[in-house]
C-alpha positions, -999 to 999 in steps of 0.1 A, spaced: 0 0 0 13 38 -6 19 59 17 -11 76 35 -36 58 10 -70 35 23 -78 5 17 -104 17 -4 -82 37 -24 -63 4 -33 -99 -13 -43 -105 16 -73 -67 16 -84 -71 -25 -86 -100 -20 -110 -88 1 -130 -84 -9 -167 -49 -4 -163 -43 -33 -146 -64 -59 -165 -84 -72 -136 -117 -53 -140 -131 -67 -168 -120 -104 -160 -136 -100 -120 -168 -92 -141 -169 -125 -162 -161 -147 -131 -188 -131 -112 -214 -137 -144 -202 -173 -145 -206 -179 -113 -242 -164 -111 -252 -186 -143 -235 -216 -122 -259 -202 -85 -288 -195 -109 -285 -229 -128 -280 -247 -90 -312 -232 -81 -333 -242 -108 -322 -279 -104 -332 -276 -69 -369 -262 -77 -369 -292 -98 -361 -316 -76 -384 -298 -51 -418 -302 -75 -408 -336 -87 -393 -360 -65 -415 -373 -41 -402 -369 -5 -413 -400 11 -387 -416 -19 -351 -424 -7 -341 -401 -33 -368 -372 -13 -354 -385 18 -315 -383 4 -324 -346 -8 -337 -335 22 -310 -339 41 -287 -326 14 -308 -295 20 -309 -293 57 -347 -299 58 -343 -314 91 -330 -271 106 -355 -245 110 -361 -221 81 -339 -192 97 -310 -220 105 -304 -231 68 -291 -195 53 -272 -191 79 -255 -220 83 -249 -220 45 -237 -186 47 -210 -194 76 -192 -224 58 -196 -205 20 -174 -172 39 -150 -197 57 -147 -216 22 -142 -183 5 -116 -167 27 -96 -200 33 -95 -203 -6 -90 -170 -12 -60 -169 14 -45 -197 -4 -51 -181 -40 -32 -154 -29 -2 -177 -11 4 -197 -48 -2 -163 -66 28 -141 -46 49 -172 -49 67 -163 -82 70 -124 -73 106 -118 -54 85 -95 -26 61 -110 -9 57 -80 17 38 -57 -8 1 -66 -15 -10 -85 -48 -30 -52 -59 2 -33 -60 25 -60 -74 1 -68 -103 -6 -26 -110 33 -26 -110 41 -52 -135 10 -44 -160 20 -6 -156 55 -14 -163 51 -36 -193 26 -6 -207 58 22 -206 78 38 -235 106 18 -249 138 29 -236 176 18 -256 204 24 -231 237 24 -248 272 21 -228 289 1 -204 305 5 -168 288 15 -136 270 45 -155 247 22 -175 241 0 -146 231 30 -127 209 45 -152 193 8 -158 183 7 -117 161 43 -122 144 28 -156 135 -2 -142 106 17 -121 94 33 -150 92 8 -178 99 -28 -183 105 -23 -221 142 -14 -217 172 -28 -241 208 -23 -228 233 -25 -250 268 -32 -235 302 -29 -249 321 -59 -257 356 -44 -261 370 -50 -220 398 -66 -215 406 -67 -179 400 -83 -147 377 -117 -149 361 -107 -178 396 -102 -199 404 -139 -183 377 -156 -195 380 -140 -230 417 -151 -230 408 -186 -221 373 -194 -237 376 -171 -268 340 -155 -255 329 -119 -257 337 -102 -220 304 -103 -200 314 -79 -171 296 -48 -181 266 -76 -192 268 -89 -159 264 -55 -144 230 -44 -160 214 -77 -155 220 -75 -118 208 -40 -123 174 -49 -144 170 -83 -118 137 -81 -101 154 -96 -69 183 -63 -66 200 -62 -45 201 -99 -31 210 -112 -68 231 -82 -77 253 -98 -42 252 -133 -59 261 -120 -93 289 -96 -78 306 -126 -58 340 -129 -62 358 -159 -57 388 -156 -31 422 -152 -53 437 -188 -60 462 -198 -32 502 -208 -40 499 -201 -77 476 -228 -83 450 -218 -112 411 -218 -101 379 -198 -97 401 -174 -79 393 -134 -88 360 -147 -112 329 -131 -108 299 -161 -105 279 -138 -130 306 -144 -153 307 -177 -146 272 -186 -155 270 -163 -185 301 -181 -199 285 -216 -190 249 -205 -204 271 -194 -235 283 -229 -240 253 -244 -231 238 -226 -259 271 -230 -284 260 -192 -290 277 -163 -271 242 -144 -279 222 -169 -270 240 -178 -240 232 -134 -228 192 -145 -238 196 -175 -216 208 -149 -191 183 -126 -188 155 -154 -189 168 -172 -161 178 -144 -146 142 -126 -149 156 -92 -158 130 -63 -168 137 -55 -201 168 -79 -219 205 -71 -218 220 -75 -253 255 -74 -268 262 -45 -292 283 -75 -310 282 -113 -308 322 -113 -306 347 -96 -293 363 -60 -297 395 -45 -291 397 -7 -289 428 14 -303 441 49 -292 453 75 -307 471 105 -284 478 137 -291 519 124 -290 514 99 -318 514 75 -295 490 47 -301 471 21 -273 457 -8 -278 432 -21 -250 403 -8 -232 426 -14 -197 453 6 -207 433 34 -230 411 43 -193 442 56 -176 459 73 -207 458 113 -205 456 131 -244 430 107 -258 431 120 -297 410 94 -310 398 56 -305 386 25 -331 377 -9 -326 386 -38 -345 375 -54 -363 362 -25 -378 337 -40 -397 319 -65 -371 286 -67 -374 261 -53 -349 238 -82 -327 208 -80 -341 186 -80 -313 210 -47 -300 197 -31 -343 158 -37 -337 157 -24 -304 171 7 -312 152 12 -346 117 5 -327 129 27 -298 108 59 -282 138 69 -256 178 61 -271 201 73 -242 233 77 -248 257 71 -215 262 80 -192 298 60 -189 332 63 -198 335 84 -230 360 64 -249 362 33 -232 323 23 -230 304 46 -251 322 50 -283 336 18 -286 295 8 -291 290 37 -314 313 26 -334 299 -8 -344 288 2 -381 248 -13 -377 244 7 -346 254 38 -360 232 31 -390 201 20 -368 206 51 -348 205 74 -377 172 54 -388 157 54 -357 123 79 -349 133 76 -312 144 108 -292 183 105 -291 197 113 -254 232 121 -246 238 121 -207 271 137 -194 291 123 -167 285 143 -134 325 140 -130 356 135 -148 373 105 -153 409 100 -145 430 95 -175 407 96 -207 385 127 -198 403 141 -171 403 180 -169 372 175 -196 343 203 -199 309 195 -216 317 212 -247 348 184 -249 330 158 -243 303 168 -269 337 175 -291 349 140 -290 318 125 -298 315 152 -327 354 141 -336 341 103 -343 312 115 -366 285 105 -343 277 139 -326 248 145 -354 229 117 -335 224 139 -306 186 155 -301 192 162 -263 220 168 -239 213 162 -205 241 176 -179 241 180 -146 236 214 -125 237 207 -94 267 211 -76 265 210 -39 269 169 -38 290 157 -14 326 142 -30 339 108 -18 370 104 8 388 92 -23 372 118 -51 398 134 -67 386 148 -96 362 176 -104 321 181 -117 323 182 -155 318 223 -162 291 236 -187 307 256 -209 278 257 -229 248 280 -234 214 267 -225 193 260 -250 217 275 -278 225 262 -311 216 219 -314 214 200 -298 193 213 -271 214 218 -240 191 203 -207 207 211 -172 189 199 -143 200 178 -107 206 145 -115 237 136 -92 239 116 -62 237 145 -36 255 116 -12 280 108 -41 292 135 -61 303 114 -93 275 93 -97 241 98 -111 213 92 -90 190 67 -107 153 83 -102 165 117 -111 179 107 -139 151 80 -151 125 108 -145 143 137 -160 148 116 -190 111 101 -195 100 143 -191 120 149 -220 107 121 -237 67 133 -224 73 167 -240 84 153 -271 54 132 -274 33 162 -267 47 183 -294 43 162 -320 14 161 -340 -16 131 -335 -14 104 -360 -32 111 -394 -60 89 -386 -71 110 -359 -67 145 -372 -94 134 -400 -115 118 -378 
């Protein structure tokens, strides 16, 4: 129940159409009149026809508590039929809350939720890292028609070991947003985030692997399909939304500084200073498909927010993504990082960040850029970088420029994940509002 509202309250919002029970409570109750009214004509019947010094009178009689006083029957027929009813309807409820992760909240609420959910906009989220994952937990209690699509180009830590050893696509950033969409956050983001303790005198093991990894990797070969095994994922899982791979194998990133100087791995590009430039190979792998028809039905494509070079270009990069972007009807978002980065955008204003993604001929698919204006969040012990500055006009020139609080007033180089969800599906309301009704209406 929310906050403050009666039970009644909670009746009216479980009828409404919007949750699909109205109409359905109304054809039980016919049928089960038809059934009461059909009962009762059988027993008017049986009443003017069967003779009731018969053993079949005698049988029906009792059946019918003959033997009670008039005022005895209904009664008695009208305790047992409310103990029946409750004591059923007690156990309806038991096997109905069974598959849903919290029980504490009533069934009125939980099935509102989920039929409200699955009737929101269709959200693409395109990046990687702790951004996306962040972004992904504010979404999740808007819509449940959201499409992540992760970068495959990481090469470090458990994910860079299993791609080493099984020749798979890395699955930490995948790993992330699932335990970010999962219904049962944070108790299966814990289980996915386990780390097995480091393996002991040199011997080889489990030691420093994620288990979300793990089971990704084994649902993968179970599968025989890298993409398959990420479906797998997020079915067994029971993520809202799905968590796809902008490509079925994996990519190495390049760099480019402003020395000459070029990088090549995501690991070692994320602390490099002087970022020029970035490119993936190979350069001509082809986009997942499921990551292509997302973002070509999309309402919402958000952009970040992430590491610029390291988890949001290298997916912007992928030729069919860039493609379906430029096809796509959907409202294009571009969210800012609160902070800098150390290394690749360190010392970075808006107007650079907007630059770089200008530089590799994808800044024409920005509609919107969202950065953040509020700067009174509290920094970290360990912060030491700085809020990324607007340097940039409001509302000049395009795209449009949006500023509004969307930081972590706790955290000053993280998003917080309502702010951000809502300021996002406000953009994509007003949108909706300007645009003019389909034809079929206007001529109606």
């Amino acid at each position: 129940m929310r906050p403050g509202e009666s039970r009644m309250a909670r009746l009216r919002r479980w009828l409404r159409p919007t949750t699909g029970v109205s109409g359905w409570l109304i054809v039980v109750f016919v049928g089960e009149l038809m059934l009461a009214l059909a009962g009762g004509l059988v027993i008017r019947q049986l009443f003017r026809d069967v003779p009731a010094d018969s053993p079949a009178g005698q049988a029906f009689n009792l059946a019918t508590l003959q033997f009670l006083p008039d005022w005895a029957r209904p009664v008695l027929v009208l305790v047992v039929g409310v103990a029946i009813l409750v004591y059923g309807m007690r156990r309806l409820m038991g096997v109905l809350l069974e598959p849903f992760p919290d029980h504490t909240q009533p069934l009125v609420e939980l099935v509102y939720q989920k039929r409200s959910l699955a009737r929101g906009p269709r959200v693409v989220a395109i990046g990687g890292g702790t951004g996306q994952s962040t972004l992904l937990r504010g979404l999740k209690q808007l819509t449940s028609n959201i499409t992540a699509i992760v970068t495959v180009a990481d090469d470090g830590g458990s994910s860079g070991k299993l791609r080493e050893e099984l020749g798979i696509a890395p699955v930490g950033d995948i790993r992330n947003c699932i335990a970010a969409l999962a219904d049962a956050e944070p108790t299966m983001t814990r289980l996915l985030q386990y780390r097995f303790p480091t393996e002991q005198d040199g011997q080889p093991g489990l030691g420093g692997h994620a288990f979300g990894n793990l089971l990704i990797a084994a649902l993968s070969d179970i599968a025989r399909d890298f993409e398959e095994g990420v479906r797998l994922s997020n079915r067994v899982l029971a993520v809202r939304g799905q968590v796809v791979p902008v490509a079925p194998q994996p990519l190495t990133l390049h760099a480019e500084l402003a020395d000459g100087q070029e990088l090549e791995g995501q690991s070692r590009i994320m602390r490099t200073r002087g970022i020029r430039r970035v490119w993936i190979s190979p350069d001509r792998v082809a986009a997942s498909e499921d990551a292509t028809d997302a973002v070509r039905t999309a309402d919402l494509v958000v952009l970040g927010p992430g590491s610029l070079y390291t988890s949001l270009l290298p997916s912007l990069l992928v030729p069919g993504i860039r493609a379906a972007l430029e096809e796509s009807p959907a409202l294009r978002v571009y969210v800012c990082n609160v902070a800098t980065q150390p290394g690749e955008t360190e010392g970075y204003t808006l107007s650079e960040h907007l630059a770089a993604l200008h530089a590799h001929h994808v800044g024409h698919l920005v509609d919107v850029v969202v950065a953040n204006g509020n700067l009174r969040a509290r920094p970290p012990a360990d912060y030491h970088q700085e809020p990324v500055r607007i340097d940039l006009v409001v509302g000049s020139g395009s795209p449009r420029l949006v500023v509004d609080d969307v930081v972590d007033i706790e955290n000053a180089h993280r998003h917080d994940p309502a702010k951000l969800a809502a300021t996002l599906l406000r953009l994509l309301d007003e949108r909706q509002a300007q645009q003019p009704p389909p034809m079929a209406l206007r001529t109606a």
